[in-house]
N, C-alpha and C positions, 0 to 999 in steps of 0.2 A: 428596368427589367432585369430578372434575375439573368444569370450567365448562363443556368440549367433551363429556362424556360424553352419552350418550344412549342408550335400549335399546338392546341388539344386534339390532339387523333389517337387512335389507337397503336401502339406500335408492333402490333406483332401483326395488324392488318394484310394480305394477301389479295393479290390480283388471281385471280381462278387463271392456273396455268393450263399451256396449252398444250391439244389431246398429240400431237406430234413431237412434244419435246420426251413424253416417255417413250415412245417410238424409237427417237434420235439416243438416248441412253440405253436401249435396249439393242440396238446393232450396235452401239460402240462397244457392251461389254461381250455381243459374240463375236465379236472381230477382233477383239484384243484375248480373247482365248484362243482362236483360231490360230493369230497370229503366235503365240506362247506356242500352241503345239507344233506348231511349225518350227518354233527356233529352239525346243527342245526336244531329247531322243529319249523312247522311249524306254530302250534296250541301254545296256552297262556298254562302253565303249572305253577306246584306249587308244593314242597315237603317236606309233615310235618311229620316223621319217629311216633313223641311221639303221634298225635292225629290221623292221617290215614294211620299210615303203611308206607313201603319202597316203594311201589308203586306211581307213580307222577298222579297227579290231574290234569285231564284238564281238561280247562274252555275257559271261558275269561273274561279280564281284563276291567272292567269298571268304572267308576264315580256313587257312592252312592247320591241319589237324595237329601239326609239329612244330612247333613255337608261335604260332599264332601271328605269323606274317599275313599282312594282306594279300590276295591272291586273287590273278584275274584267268579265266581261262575262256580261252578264245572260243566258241560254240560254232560258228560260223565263218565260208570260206576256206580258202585254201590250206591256213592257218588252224583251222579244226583240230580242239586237242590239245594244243600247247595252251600250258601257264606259265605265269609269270607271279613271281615270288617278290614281295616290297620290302627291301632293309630299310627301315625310316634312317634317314640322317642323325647324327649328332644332336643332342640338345641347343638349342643357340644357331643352329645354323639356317641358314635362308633357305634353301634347299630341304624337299622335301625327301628326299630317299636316297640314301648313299648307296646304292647298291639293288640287283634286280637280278635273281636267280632265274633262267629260263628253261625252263621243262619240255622239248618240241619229241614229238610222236616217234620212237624207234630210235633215239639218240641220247648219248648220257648228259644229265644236268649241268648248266655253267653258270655260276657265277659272274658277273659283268660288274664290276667295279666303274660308275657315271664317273665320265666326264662331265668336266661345266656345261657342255653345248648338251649333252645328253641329260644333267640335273633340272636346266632350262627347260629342255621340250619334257620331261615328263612331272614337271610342277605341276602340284593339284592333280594328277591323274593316279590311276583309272577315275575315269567322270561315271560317278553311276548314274542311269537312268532312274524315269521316274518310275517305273515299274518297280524295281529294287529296293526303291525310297517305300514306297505306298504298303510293300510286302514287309521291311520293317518295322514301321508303325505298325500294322495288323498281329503284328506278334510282340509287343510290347504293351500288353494290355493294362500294365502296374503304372507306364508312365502315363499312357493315357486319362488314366482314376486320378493319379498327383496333379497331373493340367487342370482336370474338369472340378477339383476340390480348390486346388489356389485360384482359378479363374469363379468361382462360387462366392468363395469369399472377399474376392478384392470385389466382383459386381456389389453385394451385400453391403459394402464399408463406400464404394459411391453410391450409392443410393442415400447411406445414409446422411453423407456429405450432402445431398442434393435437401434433403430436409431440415440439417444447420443452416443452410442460403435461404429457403421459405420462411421458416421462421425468424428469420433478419429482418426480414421485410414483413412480419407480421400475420403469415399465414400459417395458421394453427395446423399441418399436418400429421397426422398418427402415422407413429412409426411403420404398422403392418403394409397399410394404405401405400405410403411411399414407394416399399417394397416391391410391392403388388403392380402399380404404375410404372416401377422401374423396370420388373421381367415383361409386362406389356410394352414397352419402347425396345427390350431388347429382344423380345419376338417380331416385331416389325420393322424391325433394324434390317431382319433378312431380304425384304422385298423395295423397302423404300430405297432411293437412291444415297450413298453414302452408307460407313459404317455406322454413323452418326443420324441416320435418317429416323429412327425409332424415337428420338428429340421431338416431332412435331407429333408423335401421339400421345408422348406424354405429356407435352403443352397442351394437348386437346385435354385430353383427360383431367389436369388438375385443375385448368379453367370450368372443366364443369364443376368440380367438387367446390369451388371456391370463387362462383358469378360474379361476386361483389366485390373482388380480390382480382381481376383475372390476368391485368395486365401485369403485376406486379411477378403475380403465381409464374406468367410463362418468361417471365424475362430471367428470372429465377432458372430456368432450365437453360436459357443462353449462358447465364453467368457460369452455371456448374458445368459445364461442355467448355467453355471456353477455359475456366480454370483447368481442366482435365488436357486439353489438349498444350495447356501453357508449360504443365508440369510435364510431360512427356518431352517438349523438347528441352527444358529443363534437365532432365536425368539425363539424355543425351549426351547436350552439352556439357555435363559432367563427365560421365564415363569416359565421353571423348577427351577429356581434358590430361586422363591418367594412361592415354592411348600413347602419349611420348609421338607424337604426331604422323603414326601408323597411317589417319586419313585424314593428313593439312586439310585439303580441298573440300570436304566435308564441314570437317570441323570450323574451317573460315566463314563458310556459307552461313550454317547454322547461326554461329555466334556475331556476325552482321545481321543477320533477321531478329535474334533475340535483342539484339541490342536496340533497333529501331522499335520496338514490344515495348520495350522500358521506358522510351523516350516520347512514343506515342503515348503510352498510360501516363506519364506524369504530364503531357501537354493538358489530357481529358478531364485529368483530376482538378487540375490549376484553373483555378475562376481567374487571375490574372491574364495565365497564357491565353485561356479558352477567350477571354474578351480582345487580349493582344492582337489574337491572330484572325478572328472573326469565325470561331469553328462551327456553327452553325451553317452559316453562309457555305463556307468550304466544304461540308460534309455532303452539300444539296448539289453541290457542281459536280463531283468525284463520282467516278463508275461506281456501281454497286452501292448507291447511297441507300434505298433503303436498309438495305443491312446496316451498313456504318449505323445510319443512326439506332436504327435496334442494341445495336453495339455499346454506341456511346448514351443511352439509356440506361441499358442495365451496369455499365459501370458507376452512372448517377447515384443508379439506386442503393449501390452498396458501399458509396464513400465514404458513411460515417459506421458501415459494421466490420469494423474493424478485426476481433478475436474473430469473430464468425469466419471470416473471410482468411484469416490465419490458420483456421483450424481444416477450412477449406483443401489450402493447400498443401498443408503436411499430412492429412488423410489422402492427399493422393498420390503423393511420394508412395505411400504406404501397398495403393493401390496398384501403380505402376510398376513397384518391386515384386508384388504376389504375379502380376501378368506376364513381366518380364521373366522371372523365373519358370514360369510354365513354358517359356516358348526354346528356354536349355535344359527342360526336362524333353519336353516335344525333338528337340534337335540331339538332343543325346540318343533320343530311340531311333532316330532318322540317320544316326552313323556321320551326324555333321560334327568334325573335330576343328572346332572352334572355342576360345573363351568365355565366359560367362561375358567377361567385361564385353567383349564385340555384340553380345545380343543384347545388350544394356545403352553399347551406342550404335546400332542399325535397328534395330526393331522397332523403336518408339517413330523413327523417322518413315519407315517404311507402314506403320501404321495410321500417321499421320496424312501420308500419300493416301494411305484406302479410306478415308474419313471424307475424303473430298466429295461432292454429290455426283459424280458424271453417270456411275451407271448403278442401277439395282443392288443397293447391299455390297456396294463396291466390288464385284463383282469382276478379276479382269485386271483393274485399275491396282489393286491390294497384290497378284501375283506380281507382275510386272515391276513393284514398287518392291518386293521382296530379293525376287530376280537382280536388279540394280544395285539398292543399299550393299546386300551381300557378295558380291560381285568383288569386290576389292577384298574382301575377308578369303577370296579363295573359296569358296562354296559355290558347289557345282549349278547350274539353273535348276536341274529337273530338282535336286534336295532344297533349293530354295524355294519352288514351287509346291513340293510337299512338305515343308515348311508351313505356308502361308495357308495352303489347305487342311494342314491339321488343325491350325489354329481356328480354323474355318468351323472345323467338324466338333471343335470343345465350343467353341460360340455356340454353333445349331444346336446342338443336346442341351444347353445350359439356358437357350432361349425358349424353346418349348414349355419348361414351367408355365412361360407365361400364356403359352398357345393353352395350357391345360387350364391354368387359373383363370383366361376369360372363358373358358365355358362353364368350368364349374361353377362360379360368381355370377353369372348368367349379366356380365358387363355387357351394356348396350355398344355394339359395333360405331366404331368411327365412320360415320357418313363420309360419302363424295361430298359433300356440299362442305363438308366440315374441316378435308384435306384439302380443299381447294381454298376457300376463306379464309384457312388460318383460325387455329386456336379462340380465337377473343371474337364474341358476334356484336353484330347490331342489335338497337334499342327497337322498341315496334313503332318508335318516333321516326324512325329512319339514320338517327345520330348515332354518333358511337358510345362504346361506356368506355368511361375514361374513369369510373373509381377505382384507385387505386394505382393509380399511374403519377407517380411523382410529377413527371415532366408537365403533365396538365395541373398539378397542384401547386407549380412553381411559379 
């Protein structure tokens, strides 16, 4: 028996899930909002122990009309009226602001030259709220169009990636078509669970276009998600690699998971190892096996397309750098002063996090992922959450085409029976169809 063999079943087959597990994803992502607004404020604050007390300062954050010092002025409380004026520190130095002019109500201005204890407590501050964040973006309407044209283009160049892997495997797809199935996965991207979740409509969808094909067509959308997601932590672990070890603990993590990536793919590849180690048998013991094997199918299927699968990945380098860059266009108009390089290695990782299926369109799971990654960059929560929600709001605009295209095309709707089944149906024999599915031809 071949090493690839395996029953003949269908592999993208589905257990019709149950009606309380959307339920259970739908309170985790209103509780994981709730909790976010809980542990972020919504108002610009500020807290200086040695000049106003334990008590936090709220204001808001604005631009000083006379050299363009950052400037907080306090709106509320006893402190009503006074500002505070930011000398940034020195180039090179760890510390955020050498110096902090203070302007209080009926007194002449001073100068305050930080101390270390006082450079400490006012690192990363003023924290602007998210209110501040959100009113930013609303008045940067030029970066907004930059996001929503590189995030067009990179969707447009996976997509087309996703029709180099189809035709590997021999399914004749038209470029338009592809297209078209792609803005359909990423308009129900929005509701299904996971950022990733608009995947099983476009496996539904190509399996119809392609009956005789089906299993290969959807394994094809595993393959190009998984490549997608492979290359993501890829660039990461690059950028991080030029980060001079800004975030070891990160960067260790990462590059232990990728490394275990490499070594898993060359076990799957290897007909020696794969018989060595009995990986069949092993993949049927392991949690979550129907995935694995879905997994280690569609890797089957593309052992011998080699350029294709080449061409796969460097179109998403491609990819990844148009998205990346929209999100330090997105953070540039949100007043996050941070590097290019930091959102090249926290964003892929933090996007990876909202990819995961737990709630609606990740939902929740993607803030909170954003909140963390950037956390060690010094970015405030509520900018890291308007952050992940802008990103949010260039997706929604850019997914709609496809809300518009299935009406105008007058595409027949994805049935319940169809999201519950999984992509690939039954014969009216009662058997599966297995044309097209290596693993049954092996």
């Amino acid at each position: 028996m071949s090493d690839a063999s395996v029953t003949p079943a269908d592999p993208t087959a589905k257990k019709p899930s149950a009606p309380w597990k959307g339920v259970v994803r739908l309170a985790v992502a209103v509780a994981l909002i709730a909790l976010l607004f809980k542990l972020v404020s919504w108002r610009d604050h500020l807290t200086w122990p040695a000049e106003f007390g334990e008590a936090p300062l709220v204001g808001e954050v604005t631009a000083a009309a006379d050299g363009g010092l950052e400037r907080f002025v306090v709106t509320d409380g006893k402190w009503a009226g006074t500002s505070l004026e930011f000398v940034p520190a020195e180039a090179g130095s760890e510390a955020t602001w050498a110096a902090v002019v203070v302007r209080k109500p009926g007194e002449e201005p001073r100068r305050l030259e930080l101390a270390a204890a006082d450079r400490a407590a006012l690192d990363n501050q003023p924290e602007v709220g998210l209110r501040t964040a959100l009113i930013r973006l609303a008045r940067a309407p030029l970066a907004l169009t930059q996001a929503l044209l590189l995030y067009v283009v990179g969707a447009m160049l996976s997509f087309q990636r996703w029709q180099v892997l189809l035709r590997a495997v021999g399914v004749e797809a038209n470029f338009w078509r592809v297209q078209k199935l792609g803005f359909f996965g990423l308009f129900f991207s929005n509701i299904i669970p996971g950022m990733t979740g608009g995947d099983l409509v476009k496996a539904i969808m190509v399996a119809r276009d392609h009956p005789e094909q089906k299993p290969a067509a959807v394994l094809s959308v595993i393959v190009d998600r998984a490549i997608g997601l492979l290359g993501l932590a890829v660039v990461a672990s690059a950028a991080l690699a030029f980060q001079h070890g800004r975030f070891p603990a990160t960067e260790f993590k990462l590059n232990v998971i990728l490394g275990l990536i490499v070594a898993g793919a060359a076990v799957v590849m290897s007909r020696r190892l794969r018989r060595a180690i009995r990986l069949d048998k092993l993949l049927a013991a392991l949690p979550f096996a129907e995935l694995l094997k879905k997994l280690d199918r569609a890797a089957l299927l593309y052992r011998d397309a080699g350029w294709q699968v080449a061409y796969s990945v460097v179109a998403s380098f491609a990819v990844h750098g148009m998205i990346l860059w929209s999100f330090c266009v997105l953070g540039g108009a949100l007043g996050i002063k941070i590097s290019a390089l930091d959102y090249f290695s926290l964003a892929p990782l933090a996007l990876i996090a909202q990819s995961l299926p737990l709630t609606p369109g990740g939902v929740g799971v993607g803030e909170a992922a954003f909140m963390y990654f950037f956390a060690p960059a010094g970015v405030a929560r509520a900018s890291a959450i308007a952050l992940s929600v802008s990103y949010r709001l260039v997706q929604l605009l850019v997914s709609l085409v496809g809300g518009v295209l299935l009406l105008v095309k007058h595409e027949p709707p994805v049935s319940k029976a169809e999201m519950e089944g999984g992509p690939a149906g039954e014969r009216k024999d009662g058997g599966r169809d297995d044309r097209g599915d290596p693993s049954a031809a092996a």
